[in-house]
C-alpha positions in Angstrom: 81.6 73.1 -27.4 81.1 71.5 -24.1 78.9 69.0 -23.8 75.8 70.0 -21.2 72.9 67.7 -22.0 72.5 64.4 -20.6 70.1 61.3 -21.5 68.1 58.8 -18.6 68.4 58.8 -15.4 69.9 62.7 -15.0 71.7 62.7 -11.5 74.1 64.6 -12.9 72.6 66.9 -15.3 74.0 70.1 -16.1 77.3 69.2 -15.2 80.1 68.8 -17.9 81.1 65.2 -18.4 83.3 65.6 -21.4 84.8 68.5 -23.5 83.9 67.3 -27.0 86.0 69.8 -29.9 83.7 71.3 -32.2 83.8 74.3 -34.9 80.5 76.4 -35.0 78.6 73.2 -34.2 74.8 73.9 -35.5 73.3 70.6 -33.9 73.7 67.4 -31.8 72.0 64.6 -32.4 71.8 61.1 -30.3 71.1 57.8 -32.2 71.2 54.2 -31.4 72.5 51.8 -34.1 72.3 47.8 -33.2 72.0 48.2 -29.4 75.0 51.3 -29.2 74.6 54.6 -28.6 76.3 57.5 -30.5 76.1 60.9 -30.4 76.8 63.5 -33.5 77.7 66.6 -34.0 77.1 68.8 -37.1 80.4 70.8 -37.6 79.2 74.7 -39.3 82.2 76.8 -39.9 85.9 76.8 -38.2 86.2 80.7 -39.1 88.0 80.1 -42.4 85.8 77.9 -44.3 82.4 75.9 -44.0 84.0 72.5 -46.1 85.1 71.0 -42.9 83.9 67.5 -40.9 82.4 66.1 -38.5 82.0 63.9 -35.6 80.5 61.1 -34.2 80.7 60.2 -30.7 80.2 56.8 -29.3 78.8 56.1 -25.8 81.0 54.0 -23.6 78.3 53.7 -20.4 80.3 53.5 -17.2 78.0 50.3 -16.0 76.1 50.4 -12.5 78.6 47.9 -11.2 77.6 45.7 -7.9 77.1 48.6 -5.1 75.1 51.6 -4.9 77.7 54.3 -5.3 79.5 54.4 -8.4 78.6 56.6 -11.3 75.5 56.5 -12.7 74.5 54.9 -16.1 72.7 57.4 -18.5 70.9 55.2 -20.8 69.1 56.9 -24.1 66.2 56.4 -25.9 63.1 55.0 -25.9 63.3 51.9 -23.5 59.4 51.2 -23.6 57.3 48.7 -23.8 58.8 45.7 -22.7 60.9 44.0 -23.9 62.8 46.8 -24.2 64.6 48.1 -21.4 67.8 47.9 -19.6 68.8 45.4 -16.8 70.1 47.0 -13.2 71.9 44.4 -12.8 72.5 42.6 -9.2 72.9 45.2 -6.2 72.1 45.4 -2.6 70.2 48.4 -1.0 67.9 51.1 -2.7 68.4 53.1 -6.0 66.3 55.8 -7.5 65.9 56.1 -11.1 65.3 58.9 -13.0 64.1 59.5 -16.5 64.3 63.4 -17.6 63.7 65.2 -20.9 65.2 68.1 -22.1 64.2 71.0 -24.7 66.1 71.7 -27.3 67.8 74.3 -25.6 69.2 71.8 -22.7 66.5 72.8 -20.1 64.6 70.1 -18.6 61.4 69.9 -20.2 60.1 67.2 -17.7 61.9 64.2 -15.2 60.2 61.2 -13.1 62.0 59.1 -10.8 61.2 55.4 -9.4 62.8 54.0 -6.8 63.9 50.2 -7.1 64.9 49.0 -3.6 65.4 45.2 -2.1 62.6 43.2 -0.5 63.9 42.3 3.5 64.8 39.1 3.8 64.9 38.2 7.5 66.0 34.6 8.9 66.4 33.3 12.2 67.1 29.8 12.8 68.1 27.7 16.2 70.3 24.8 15.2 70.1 25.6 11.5 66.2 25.2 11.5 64.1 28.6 10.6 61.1 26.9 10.9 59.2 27.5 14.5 58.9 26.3 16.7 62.1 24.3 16.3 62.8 21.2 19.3 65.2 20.5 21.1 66.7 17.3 23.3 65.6 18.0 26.8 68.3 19.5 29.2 70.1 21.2 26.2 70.5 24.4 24.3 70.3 25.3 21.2 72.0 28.1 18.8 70.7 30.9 17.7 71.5 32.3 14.2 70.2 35.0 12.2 70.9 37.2 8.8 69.4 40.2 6.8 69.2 41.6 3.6 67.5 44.6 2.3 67.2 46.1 5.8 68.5 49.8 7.6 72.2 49.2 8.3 72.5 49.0 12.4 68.6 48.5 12.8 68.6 45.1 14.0 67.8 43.3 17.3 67.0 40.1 18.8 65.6 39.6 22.3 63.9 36.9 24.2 61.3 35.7 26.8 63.7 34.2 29.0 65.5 37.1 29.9 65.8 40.7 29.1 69.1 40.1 26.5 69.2 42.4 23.7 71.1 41.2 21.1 71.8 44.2 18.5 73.5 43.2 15.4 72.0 42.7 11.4 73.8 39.5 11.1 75.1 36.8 13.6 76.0 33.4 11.8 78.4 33.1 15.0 75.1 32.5 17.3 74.0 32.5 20.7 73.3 29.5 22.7 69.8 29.4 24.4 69.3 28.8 27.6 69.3 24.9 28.9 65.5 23.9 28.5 64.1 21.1 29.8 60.9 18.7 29.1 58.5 21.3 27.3 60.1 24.7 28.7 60.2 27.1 25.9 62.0 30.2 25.2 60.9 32.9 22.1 63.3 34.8 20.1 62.0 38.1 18.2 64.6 39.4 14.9 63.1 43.3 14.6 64.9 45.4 11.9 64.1 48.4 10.0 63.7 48.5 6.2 65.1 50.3 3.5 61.7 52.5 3.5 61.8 53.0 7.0 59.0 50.3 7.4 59.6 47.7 10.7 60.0 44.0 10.0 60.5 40.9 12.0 60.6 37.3 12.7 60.1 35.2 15.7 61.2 31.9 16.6 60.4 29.6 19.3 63.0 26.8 20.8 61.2 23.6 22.9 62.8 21.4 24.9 61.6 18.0 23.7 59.7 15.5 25.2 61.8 12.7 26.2 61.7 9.3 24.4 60.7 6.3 26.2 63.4 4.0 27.6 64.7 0.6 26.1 63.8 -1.1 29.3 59.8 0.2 28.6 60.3 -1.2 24.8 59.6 -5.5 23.9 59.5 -6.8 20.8 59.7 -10.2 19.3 59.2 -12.1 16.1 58.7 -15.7 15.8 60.5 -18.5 13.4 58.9 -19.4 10.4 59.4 -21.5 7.5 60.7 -19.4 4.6 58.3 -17.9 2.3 55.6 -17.7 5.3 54.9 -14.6 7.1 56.2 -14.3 10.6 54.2 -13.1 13.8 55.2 -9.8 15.6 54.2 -8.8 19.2 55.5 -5.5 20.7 54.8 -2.9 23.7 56.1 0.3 24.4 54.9 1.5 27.9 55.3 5.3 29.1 54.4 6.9 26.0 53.3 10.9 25.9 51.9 13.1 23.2 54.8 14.5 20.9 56.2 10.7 20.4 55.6 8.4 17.6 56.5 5.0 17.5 56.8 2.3 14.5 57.6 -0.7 13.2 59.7 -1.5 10.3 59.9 -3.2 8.0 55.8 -2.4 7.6 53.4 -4.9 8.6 50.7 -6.9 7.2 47.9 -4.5 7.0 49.3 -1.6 5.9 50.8 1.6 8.5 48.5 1.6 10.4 49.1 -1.6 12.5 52.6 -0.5 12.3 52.7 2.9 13.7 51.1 3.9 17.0 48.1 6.2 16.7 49.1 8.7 19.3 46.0 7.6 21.9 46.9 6.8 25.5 50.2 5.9 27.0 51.3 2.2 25.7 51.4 0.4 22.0 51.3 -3.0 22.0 50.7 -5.8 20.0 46.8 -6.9 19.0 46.2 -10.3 21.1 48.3 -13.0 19.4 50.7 -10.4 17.6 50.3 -9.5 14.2 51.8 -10.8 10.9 55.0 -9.5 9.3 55.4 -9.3 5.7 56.3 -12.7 3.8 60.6 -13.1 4.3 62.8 -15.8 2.7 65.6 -15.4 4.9 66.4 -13.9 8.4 64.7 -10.6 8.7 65.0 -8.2 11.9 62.3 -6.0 12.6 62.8 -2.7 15.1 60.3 -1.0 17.5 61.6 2.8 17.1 59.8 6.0 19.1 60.7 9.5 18.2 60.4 12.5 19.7 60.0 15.8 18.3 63.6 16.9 18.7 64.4 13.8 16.6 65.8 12.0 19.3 64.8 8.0 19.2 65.0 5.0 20.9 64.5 1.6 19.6 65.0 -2.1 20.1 65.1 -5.4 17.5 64.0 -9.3 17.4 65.2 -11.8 14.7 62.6 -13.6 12.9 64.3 -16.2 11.7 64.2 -19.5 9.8 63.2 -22.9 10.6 64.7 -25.8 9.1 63.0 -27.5 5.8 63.5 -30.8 4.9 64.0 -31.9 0.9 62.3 -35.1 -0.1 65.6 -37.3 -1.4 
């Protein structure tokens, strides 16, 4: 007797799977015994005599293995509630699964499906960051990466505001550079794919050139000498200053961050009138001046305080 039936997700029902030797079979019978599936047969007569055995099959499931094309799993039973139920296991794309019944006879009394598909993932990045806008050191370019999952195969373009470039691939971790920006020119990139339900998706991602950082030559700072254990006094200016840099001090100040970091108001830092007190140091200590831009890019300069000479009572 050939088997015809199948259990789960039934993309293959009705065909034959396995020729399975029977004599006058009277009745098959599915069961699952700790975790594993077997499948029985009632033997009735071989045409000689009705003292004869048989057989029980067990289920070796084929596995859904890592892509989206191999043989399906059948899986038997009842797999409700949780935590029952069977893992997919780790795959890339969309599967549909499908649960059908049959009657006794091997029709299908009734079948649902599900579908289980990938979310998108979408990331573009210039110079490794994804997060926009992402800057730049004036007069440079940066480069522009980007990689899917979970999208159409082929769906995928990037273009840009700087010119009218289409760049059609799903993935790119080779890159394209951007064009050279300078101080506060800008160029947006756009990553538009298609999903694996047909659904549009995208990300954009905008590149700045940086403000520039301040020059040394617009930078001061000195620290006076002091005896050891006393606190030494700081005086600083940084002239030329534009919104998008921040400047410290370091080590911190007395007073807390805020006398050591510039509050972002007007064009020059400097110094209250008569400088203002570093922490308490027991031996040389340098202290820097440092602006940033947003790019990261910094320039800085450093003064000594140092150490006056004690004298010990002999």
């Amino acid at each position: 007797m050939e088997g015809s039936q199948c259990f789960g997700n039934g993309a293959a029902c009705g065909e034959v799977f396995q020729a399975v030797p029977t004599s006058g079979a009277a009745w098959w019978e599915p069961m699952t015994i700790g975790g594993v599936v077997y499948l029985g047969v009632a033997n009735y007569f071989n045409g000689t005599t009705y003292s004869i055995n048989s057989s029980v099959m067990q289920w070796l499931p084929s596995g859904c293995g890592t892509g989206d094309s191999e043989t399906p799993t059948v899986w038997t039973g009842d797999q409700s509630p949780s935590p029952n139920g069977y893992q997919t296991g780790v795959f890339s794309g969309l599967r549909t699964y499908t649960l059908s019944c049959n009657w006794l006879d091997g029709t299908t009394a009734s079948s649902t499906s599900v579908n289980v598909v990938v979310l998108p993932q979408l990331v573009l990045s210039a110079n490794g960051s994804s997060t926009s806008p992402v800057y730049i050191t004036p007069n440079t370019s940066a480069l522009v990466q980007w990689s899917t999952i979970g999208i159409q195969q082929n769906s995928c373009s990037v273009t840009n505001t700087a010119d009218s470039s289409v760049w059609a691939a799903d993935n790119n971790t080779a890159g394209y550079p951007t064009p050279v920006l300078a101080d506060q020119q800008q160029v947006t990139y756009t990553l538009a794919c298609t999903d694996l339900q047909g659904a549009p998706q995208s990300k954009v991602l905008t590149v700045i050139g940086a403000i520039p950082v301040p020059q040394t030559a617009d930078m001061t700072i000195s620290a006076s000498r002091v005896l050891k254990g006393t606190r030494p006094t700081i005086q600083w200016s940084a002239q030329n200053l534009r919104e998008g840099i921040s400047c410290g001090i370091t080590p911190l100040l007395q007073g807390g961050s805020g006398i050591s970091n510039w509050d972002g108001s007007g064009t020059s830092w400097s110094s209250p009138f008569g400088g203002a007190l570093g922490p308490v140091i027991t031996a040389a200590t340098a202290f820097t001046l440092t602006c940033t831009n947003e790019a990261g890019d910094a320039s800085s300069v450093s003064a000594t305080a140092t150490l006056l000479p004690a004298f010990k009572e002999l």
